[in-house]
C-alpha positions in Angstrom: -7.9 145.7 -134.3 -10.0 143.2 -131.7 -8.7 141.5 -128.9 -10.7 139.4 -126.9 -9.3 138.1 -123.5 -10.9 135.2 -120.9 -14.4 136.2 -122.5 -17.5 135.0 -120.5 -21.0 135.0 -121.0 -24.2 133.0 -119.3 -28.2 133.6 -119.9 -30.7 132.6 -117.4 -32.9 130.1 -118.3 -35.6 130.2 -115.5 -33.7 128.8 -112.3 -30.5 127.8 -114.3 -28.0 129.3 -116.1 -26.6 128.4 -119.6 -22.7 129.4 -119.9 -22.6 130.3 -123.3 -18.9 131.7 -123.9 -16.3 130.2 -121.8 -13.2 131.7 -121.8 -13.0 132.5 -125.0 -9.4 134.7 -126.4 -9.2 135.5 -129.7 -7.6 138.0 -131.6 -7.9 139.9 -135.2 -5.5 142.4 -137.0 -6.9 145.0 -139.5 -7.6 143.4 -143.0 -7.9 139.7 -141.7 -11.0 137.9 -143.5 -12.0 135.2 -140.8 -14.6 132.4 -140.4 -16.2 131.9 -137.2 -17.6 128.1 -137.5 -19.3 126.0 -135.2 -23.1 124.3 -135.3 -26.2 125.2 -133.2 -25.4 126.1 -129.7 -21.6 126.3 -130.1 -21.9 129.9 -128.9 -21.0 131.8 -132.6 -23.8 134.4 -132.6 -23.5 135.2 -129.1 -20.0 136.1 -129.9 -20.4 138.1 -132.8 -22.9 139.8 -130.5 -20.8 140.7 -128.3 -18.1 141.6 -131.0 -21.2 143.8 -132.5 -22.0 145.6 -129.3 -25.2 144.5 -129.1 -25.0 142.6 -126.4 -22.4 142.7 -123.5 -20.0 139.9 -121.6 -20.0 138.4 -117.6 -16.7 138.7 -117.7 -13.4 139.7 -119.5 -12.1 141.9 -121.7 -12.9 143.6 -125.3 -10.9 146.0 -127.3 -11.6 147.4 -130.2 -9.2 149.3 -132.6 -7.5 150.2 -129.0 -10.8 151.3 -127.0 -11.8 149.0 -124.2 -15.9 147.9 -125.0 -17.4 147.6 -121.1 -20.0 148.8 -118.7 -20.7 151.3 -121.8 -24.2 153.9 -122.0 -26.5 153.2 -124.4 -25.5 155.7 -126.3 -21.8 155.4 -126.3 -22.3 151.8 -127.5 -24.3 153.1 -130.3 -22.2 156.3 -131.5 -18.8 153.4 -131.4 -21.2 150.9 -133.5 -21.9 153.6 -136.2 -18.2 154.5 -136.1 -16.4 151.3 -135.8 -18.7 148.6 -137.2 -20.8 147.5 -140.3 -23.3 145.0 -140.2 -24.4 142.4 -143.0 -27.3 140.0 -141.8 -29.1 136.7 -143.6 -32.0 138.4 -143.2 -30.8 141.4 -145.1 -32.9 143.7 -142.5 -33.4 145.9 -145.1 -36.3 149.2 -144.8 -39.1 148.0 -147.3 -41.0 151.1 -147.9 -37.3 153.0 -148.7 -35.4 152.4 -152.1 -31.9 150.6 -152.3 -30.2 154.1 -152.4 -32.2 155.4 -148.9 -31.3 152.2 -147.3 -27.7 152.3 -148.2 -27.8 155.9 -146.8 -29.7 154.9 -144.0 -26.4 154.6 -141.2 -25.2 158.4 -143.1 -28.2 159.7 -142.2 -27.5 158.4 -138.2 -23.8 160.0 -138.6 -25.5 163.1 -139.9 -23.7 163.4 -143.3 -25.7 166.3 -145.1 -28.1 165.0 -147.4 -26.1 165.4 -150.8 -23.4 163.9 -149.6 -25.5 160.6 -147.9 -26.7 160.6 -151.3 -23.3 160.6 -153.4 -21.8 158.1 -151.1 -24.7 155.7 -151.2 -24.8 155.6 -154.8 -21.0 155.3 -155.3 -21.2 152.4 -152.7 -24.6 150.8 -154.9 -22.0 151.1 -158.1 -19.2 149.0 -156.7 -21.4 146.5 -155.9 -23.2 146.6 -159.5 -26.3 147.8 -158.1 -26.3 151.3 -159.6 -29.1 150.8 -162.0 -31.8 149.4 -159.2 -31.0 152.5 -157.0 -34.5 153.3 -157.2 -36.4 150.4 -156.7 -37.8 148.8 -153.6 -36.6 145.9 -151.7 -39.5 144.0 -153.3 -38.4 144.3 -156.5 -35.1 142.9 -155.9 -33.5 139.1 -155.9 -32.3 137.7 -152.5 -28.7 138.7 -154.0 -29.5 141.4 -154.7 -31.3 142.3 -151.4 -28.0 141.3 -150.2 -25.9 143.4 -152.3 -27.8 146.5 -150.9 -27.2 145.7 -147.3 -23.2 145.0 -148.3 -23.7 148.5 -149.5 -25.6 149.8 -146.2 -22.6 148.3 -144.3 -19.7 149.5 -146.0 -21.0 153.4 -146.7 -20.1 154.4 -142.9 -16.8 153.5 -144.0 -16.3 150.9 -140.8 -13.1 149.6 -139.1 -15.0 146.3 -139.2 -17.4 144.5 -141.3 -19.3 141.8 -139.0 -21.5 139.3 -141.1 -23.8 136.5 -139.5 -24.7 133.9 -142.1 -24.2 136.5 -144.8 -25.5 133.4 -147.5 -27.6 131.5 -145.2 -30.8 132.4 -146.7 -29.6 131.8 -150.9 -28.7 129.8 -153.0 -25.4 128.3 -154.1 -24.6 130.3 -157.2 -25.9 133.7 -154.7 -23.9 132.6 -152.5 -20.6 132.9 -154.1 -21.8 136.1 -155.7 -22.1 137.3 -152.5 -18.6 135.7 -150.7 -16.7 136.9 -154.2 -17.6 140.7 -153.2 -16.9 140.1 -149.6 -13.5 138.8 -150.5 -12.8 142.1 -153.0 -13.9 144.7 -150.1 -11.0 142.5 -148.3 -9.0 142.9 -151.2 -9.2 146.4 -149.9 -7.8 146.4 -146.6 -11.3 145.7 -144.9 -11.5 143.4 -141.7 -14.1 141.1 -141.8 -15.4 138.5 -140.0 -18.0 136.4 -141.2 -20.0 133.7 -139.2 -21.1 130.5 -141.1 -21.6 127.1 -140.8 -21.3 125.9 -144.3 -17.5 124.4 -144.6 -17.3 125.5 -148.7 -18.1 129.4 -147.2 -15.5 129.2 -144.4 -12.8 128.3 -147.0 -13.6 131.4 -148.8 -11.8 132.8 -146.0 -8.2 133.1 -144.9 -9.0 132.0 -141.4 -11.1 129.6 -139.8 -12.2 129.6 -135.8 -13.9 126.5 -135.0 -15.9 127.3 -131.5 -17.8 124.0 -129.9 -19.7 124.5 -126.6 -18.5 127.7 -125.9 -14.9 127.2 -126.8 -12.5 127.6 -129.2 -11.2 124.3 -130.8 -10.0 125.0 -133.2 -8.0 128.6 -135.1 -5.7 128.1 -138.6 -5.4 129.7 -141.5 -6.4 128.0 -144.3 -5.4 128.6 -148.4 -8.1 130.7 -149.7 -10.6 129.4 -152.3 -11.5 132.4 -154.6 -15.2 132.6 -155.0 -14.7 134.3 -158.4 -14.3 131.0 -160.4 -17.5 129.6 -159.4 -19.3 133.1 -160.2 
């Protein structure tokens, strides 16, 4: 599903240059649930960057569900990111003048589903996360997990080979949080891949792989017994 081989990656910083990734191979098959761990600087959102498309690698190689990611046009990296990939932020990024049910339909709309159909699928994606009832209602009206929910929606209603989450709980609470990771673990139930970046260890155990990177490396890969969020829920 992702294969990642001798992965580099450096940003300028005025006359120097920071190498960010170094070397980094890594590997995912379809349906994996995996943590990417590491603190401030360790290189994790750079590589879930790259991973996302959003931004591109010095050096090496990146496949995706058997396409080769490099030296790709602006638009070809966006029309494989609407095919291949979902999204889930801490920020939520959702659209606050558009309801829950237009900003689920939102990446629909870029695929150019026909409108009853964006709406159908929206709404059957706002009812399996239990959202059915705000449909309607605006960003502002809605809890952080909630606001969270919706963008789990957003993500899963292109119906992507992958689901890539940065600090999916970082900005709620405990109790949200395992709301949140007990719904990411049942769209993995699925057959989903997902990987989710994190640097809280209870999270990354709500997983069924960790990947430790440190200063652009990885340390660190296992899998780990799964702790089901559901019993803290």
């Amino acid at each position: 599903m992702i294969e990642i081989k001798d992965l580099h990656k450096s940003y300028k910083m005025g006359s120097n240059s920071l190498h960010v990734l170094k070397g980094i191979n890594f590997k995912v098959e379809e349906g994996e649930l995996v943590a990417i761990m590491g603190s401030s600087g360790s290189g994790k959102s750079t590589l879930l960057n790259i991973l996302g498309m959003l931004d591109g690698a010095d050096s090496g190689e990146y496949t995706l569900d058997g396409v080769p990611i490099k030296n790709l046009s602006e638009t070809k990296a966006a029309q494989y990111r609407n095919k291949f990939l979902g999204f889930i932020f801490q920020s939520f990024n959702l659209i606050n003048y558009k309801s829950a049910l237009e900003n689920v339909a939102l990446p629909l709309y870029y695929q150019k589903v026909p409108r009853k159909e964006r709406q159908e699928k929206a709404m059957k994606y706002l009812e399996r996360v239990g959202l059915k009832p705000w449909a309607d209602h605006l960003p502002s009206e809605l809890s952080g997990g909630q606001k969270q929910r919706v963008a789990i929606a957003r993500a899963m209603a292109a119906e992507p080979k992958v689901l890539l989450a940065d600090e999916p709980t970082g900005a709620l609470d405990s109790t949200t949080s395992y709301e949140v990771m007990d719904l990411i673990q049942k769209i993995n139930d699925d057959g989903n891949t997902i990987l989710v970046v994190t640097h809280e260890e209870d999270i990354a155990h709500m997983c069924k792989r960790i990947v430790h990177l440190k200063d652009g490396v990885i340390v660190e890969d296992k899998k780990v017994e799964q702790v089901r969020a559901e019993q803290y829920v």
